[in-house]
C-alpha positions as CSV (number, residue, x, y, z in Angstrom):
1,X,-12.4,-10.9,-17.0
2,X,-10.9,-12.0,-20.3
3,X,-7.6,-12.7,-21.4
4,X,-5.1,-10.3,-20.3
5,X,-3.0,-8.3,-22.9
6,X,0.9,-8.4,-22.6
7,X,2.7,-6.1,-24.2
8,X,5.7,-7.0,-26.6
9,X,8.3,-6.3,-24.2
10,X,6.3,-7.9,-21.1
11,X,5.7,-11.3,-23.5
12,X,9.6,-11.2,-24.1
13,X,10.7,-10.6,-21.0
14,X,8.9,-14.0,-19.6
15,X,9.6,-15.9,-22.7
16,X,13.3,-15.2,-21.7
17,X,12.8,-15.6,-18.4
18,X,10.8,-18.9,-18.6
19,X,13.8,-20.2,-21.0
20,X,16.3,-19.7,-18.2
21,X,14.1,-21.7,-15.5
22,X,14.4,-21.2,-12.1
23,X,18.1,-22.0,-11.5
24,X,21.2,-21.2,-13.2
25,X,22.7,-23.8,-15.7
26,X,25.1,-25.5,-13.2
27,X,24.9,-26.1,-9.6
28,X,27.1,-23.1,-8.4
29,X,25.2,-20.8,-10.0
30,X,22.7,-18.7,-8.1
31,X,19.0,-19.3,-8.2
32,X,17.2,-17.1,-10.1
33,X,13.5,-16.0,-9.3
34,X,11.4,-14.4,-11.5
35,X,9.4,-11.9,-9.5
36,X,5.8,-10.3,-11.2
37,X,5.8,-6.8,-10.1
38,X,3.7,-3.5,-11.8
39,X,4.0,-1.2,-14.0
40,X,7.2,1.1,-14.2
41,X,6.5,4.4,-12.6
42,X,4.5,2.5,-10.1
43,X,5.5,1.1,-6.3
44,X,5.4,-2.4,-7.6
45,X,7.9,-2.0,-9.8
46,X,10.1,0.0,-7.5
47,X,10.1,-2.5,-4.7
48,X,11.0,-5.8,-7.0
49,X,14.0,-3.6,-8.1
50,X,15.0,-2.5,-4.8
51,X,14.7,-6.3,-3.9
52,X,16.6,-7.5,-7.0
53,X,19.4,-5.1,-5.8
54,X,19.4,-6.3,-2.0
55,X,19.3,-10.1,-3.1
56,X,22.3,-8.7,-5.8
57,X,24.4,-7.0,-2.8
58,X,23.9,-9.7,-0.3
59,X,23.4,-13.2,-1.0
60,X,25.5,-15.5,-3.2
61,X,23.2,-17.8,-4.3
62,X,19.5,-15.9,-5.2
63,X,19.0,-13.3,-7.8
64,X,15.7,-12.1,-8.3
65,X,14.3,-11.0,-11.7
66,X,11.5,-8.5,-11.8
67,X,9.4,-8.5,-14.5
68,X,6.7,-5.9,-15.2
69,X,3.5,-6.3,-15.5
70,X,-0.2,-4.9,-15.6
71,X,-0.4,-5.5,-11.9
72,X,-2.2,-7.7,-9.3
73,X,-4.5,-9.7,-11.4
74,X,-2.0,-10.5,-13.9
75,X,0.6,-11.1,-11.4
76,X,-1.7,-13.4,-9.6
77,X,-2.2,-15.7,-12.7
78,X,1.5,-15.7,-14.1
79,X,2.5,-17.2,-10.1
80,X,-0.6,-19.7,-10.3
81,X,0.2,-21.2,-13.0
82,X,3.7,-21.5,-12.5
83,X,5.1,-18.6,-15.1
84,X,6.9,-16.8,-12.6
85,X,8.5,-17.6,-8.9
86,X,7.0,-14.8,-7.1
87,X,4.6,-12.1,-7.4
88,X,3.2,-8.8,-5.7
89,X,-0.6,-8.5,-5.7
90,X,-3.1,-6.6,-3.3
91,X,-4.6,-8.3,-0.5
92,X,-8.2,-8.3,-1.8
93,X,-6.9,-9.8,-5.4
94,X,-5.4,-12.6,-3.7
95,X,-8.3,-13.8,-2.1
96,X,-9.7,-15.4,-4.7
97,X,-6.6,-17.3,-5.7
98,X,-6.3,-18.9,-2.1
99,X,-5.2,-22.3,-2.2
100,X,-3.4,-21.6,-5.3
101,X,-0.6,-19.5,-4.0
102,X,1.4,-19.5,-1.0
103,X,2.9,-16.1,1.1
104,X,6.0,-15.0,1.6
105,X,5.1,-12.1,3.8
106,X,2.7,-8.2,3.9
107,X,5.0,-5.7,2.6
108,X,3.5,-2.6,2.9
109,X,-0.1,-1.2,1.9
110,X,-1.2,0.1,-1.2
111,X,-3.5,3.7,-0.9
112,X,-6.7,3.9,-3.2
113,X,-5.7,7.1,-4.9
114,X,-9.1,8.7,-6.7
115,X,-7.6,11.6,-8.9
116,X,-9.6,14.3,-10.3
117,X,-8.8,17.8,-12.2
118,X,-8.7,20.2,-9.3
119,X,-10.3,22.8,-11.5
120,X,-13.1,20.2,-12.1
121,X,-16.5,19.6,-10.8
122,X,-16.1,16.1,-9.7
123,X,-16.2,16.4,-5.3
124,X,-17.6,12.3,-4.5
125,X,-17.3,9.9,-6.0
126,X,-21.1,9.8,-6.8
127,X,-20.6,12.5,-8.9
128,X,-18.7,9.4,-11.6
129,X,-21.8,9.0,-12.8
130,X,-22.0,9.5,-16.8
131,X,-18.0,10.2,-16.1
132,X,-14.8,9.0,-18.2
133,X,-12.9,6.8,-15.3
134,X,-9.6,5.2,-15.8
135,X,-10.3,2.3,-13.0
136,X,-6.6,0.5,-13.3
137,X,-4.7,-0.9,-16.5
138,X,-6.3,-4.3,-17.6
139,X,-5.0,-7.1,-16.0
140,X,-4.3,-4.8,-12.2
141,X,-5.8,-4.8,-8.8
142,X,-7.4,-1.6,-9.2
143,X,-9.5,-2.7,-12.0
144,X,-11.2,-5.0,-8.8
145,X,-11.1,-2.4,-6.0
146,X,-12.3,0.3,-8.0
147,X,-15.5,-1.9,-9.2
148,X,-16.2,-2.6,-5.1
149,X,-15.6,1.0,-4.8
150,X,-17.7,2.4,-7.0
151,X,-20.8,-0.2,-5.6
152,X,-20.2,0.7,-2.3
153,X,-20.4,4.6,-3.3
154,X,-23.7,3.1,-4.8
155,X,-23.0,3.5,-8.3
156,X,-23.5,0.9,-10.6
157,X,-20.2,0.6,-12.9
158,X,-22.3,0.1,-15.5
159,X,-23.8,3.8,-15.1
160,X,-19.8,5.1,-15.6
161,X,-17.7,5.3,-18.8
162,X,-15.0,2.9,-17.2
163,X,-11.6,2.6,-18.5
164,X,-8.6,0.8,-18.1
165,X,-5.2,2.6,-19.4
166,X,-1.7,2.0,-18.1
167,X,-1.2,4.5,-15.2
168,X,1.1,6.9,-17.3
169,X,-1.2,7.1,-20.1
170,X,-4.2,7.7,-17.8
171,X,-2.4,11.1,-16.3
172,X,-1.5,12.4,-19.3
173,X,-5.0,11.6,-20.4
174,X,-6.7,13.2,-17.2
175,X,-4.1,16.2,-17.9
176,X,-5.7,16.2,-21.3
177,X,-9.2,15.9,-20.3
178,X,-9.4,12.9,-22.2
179,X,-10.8,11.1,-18.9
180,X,-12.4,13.1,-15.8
181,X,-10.7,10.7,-13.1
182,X,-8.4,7.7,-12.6
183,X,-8.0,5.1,-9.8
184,X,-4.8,4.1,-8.5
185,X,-3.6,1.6,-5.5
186,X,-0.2,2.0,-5.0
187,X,2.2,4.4,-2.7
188,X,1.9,7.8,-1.6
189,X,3.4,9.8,-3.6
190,X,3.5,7.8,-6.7
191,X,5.8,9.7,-9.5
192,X,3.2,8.6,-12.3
193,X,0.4,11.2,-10.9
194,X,2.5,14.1,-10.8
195,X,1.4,14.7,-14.0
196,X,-2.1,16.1,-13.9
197,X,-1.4,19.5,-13.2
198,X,-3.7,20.8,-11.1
199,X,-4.7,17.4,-9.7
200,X,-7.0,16.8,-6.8
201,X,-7.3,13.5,-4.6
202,X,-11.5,12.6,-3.1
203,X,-11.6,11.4,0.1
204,X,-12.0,8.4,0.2
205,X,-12.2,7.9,4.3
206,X,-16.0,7.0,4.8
207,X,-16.1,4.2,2.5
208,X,-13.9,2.5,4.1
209,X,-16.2,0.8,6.8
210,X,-18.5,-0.1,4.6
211,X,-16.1,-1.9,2.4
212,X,-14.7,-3.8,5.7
213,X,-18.5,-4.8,5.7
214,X,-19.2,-5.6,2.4
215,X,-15.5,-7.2,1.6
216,X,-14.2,-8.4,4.5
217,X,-11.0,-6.9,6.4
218,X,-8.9,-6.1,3.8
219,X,-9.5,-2.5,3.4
220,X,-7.9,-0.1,6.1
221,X,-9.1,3.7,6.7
222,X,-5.8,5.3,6.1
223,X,-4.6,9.2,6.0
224,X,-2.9,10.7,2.9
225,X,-0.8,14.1,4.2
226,X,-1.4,17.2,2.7
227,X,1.5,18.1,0.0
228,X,1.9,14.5,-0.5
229,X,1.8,15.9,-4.0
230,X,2.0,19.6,-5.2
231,X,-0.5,21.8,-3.1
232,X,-2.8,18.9,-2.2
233,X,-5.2,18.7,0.9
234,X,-4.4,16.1,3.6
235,X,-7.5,13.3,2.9
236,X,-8.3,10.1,4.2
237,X,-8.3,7.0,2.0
238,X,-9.0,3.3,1.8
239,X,-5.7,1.5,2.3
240,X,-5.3,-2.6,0.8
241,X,-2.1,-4.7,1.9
242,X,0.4,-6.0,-0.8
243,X,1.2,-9.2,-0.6
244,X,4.4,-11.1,-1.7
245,X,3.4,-14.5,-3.4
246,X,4.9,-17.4,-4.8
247,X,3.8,-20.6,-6.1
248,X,3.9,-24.0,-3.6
249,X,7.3,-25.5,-5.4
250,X,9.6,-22.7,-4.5
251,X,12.0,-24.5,-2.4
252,X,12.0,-23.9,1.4
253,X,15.1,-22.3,1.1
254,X,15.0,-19.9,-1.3
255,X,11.9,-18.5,0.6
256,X,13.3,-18.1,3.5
257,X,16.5,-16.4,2.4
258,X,13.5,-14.0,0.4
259,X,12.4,-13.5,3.9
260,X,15.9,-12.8,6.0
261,X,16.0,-9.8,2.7
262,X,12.8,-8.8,3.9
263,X,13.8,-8.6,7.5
264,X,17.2,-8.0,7.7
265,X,17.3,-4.9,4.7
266,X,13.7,-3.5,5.2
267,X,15.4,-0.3,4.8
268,X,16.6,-0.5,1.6
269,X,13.3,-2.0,-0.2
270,X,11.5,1.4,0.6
271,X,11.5,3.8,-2.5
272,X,13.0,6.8,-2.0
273,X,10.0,8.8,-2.7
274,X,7.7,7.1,-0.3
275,X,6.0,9.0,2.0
276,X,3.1,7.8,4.6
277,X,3.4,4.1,3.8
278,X,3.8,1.1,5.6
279,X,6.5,-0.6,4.7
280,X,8.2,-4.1,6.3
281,X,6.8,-3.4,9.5
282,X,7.9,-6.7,11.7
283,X,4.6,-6.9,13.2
284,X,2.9,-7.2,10.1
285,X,5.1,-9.5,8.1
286,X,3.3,-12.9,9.2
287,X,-0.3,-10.6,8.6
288,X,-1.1,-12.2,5.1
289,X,-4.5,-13.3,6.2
290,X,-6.5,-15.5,4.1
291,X,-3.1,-16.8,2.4
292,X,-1.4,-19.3,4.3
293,X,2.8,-18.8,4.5
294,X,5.1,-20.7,2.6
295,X,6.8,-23.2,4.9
296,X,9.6,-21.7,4.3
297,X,9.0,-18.0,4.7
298,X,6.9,-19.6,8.0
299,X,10.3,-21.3,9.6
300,X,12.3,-18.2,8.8
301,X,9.7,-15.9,10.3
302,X,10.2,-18.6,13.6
303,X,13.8,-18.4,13.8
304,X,13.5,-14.7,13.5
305,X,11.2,-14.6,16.7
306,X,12.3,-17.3,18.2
């Protein structure tokens, strides 16, 4: 993929955020972390404020800095090369960054979301073919999935009019007719895709083995409820873990006390509108699997079980 574009407010955002550094300007201040999230109106974006907020209301020295972003694939470069702390990326995006990022734990999973005009003809997602699809905004993980998706279904990408629009502007445009379907990973319900109105979700459910096959075990049949949004069907999905990253430097300590927020407040990092998500399960914390954990994050996740 080529260079990813930053919007003017993103490009700030770091430039003021690389200018501070990673600790306050005296010793008693409290570290600050920039954290990589998503786009705003997306789950990303939700959980690094919700996080920000718990580090704000409960520790004295860490404050953590969201800054948004296209998604995975940006994320994932901006914590390689060192221009943020942390970062939130799917599972299947951070495979091919291993060795260049460390984990700090698997914080819930992202749902493929395939959304369609439910007065439309689209039923599979063979029928993209010769279609106008919004697969991600440039520089996020769905822009990776979707592409795996679409071979799996066996349709070349090449043979679809692909797209790649921020997730607001993609509903408005799939409200418009502008595009005839959008991809999105992120949580169920996500407020962006209220929009489309009437908007229909594909099953997704029986390409799920065969990405498992094809991929590796990164990809999770997962169920979707009916009325998750406005008069939708219950379907089944492909679901992809998030990760929480950060680069090798972060010091032992501040990863672990990243980790006792993500143990000891689970509650308060899930957005209020999720519904059907896994989120901070204990037994899935530690589940980051081709990523190794940060020492840190792996001696708090110790003491924890002891």
């Amino acid at each position: 993929m080529s260079g990813l574009p930053i919007s003017r407010r993103r490009l700030l955002a770091l430039a003021a955020l690389a200018s501070a550094g990673v600790v306050g300007c005296t010793t008693n201040d409290p570290a600050t972390i920039r954290l990589a999230s998503g786009e705003d109106g997306g789950f990303y974006f939700a959980f690094a404020r919700l996080l920000a907020t718990a580090a704000a209301r409960n520790t004295d020295d860490l404050r953590i800095e969201p800054v948004e972003t296209a998604g995975s694939q940006q994320n994932l470069r901006l914590v390689a090369d060192g221009a943020v702390d942390t970062a939130l990326a799917l599972a299947d995006s951070a495979s091919d960054f291993g060795g260049r990022v460390l984990a700090l734990g698997r914080v819930y999973e992202n749902y493929l979301q395939l959304a369609v005009r439910a007065d439309g003809p689209i039923t599979q997602v063979t029928d993209l073919r010769g279609r106008r699809v919004n697969l991600g905004a440039e520089g996020s993980g769905a822009a990776v999935t979707g592409e795996r998706l679409l071979r799996t279904a066996g349709v070349d990408p090449a043979d679809v009019a692909v797209e790649h629009r921020p997730l607001r502007e993609a509903a408005q445009a799939l409200t418009d007719g502008a595009i005839d379907a959008l991809l999105w990973a992120g949580g169920v319900p996500t407020a962006a895709l209220t929009v489309p109105d009437p908007m229909r979700l594909l099953d997704l459910g029986a390409l799920a083995a065969p990405m498992r096959e094809e991929y590796g075990p990164v990809y999770d049949r997962v169920a979707i409820p009916a009325d998750a949004y406005p008069g939708s069907p219950a379907v089944h999905t492909i679901g992809v873990a998030n990760l929480l990253l950060a680069t090798a430097d972060l010091p032992d300590d501040t990863a672990a006390a990243i980790v006792d927020l993500l143990v000891h407040h689970a509650d308060a990092l899930v957005p209020a509108e999720a519904a059907g998500a896994q989120f901070l399960d204990g037994r899935f914390l530690i589940g980051t699997g081709t990523i190794p954990l940060h020492p840190g994050a792996a001696a708090a996740y110790r003491r924890w079980h002891g």
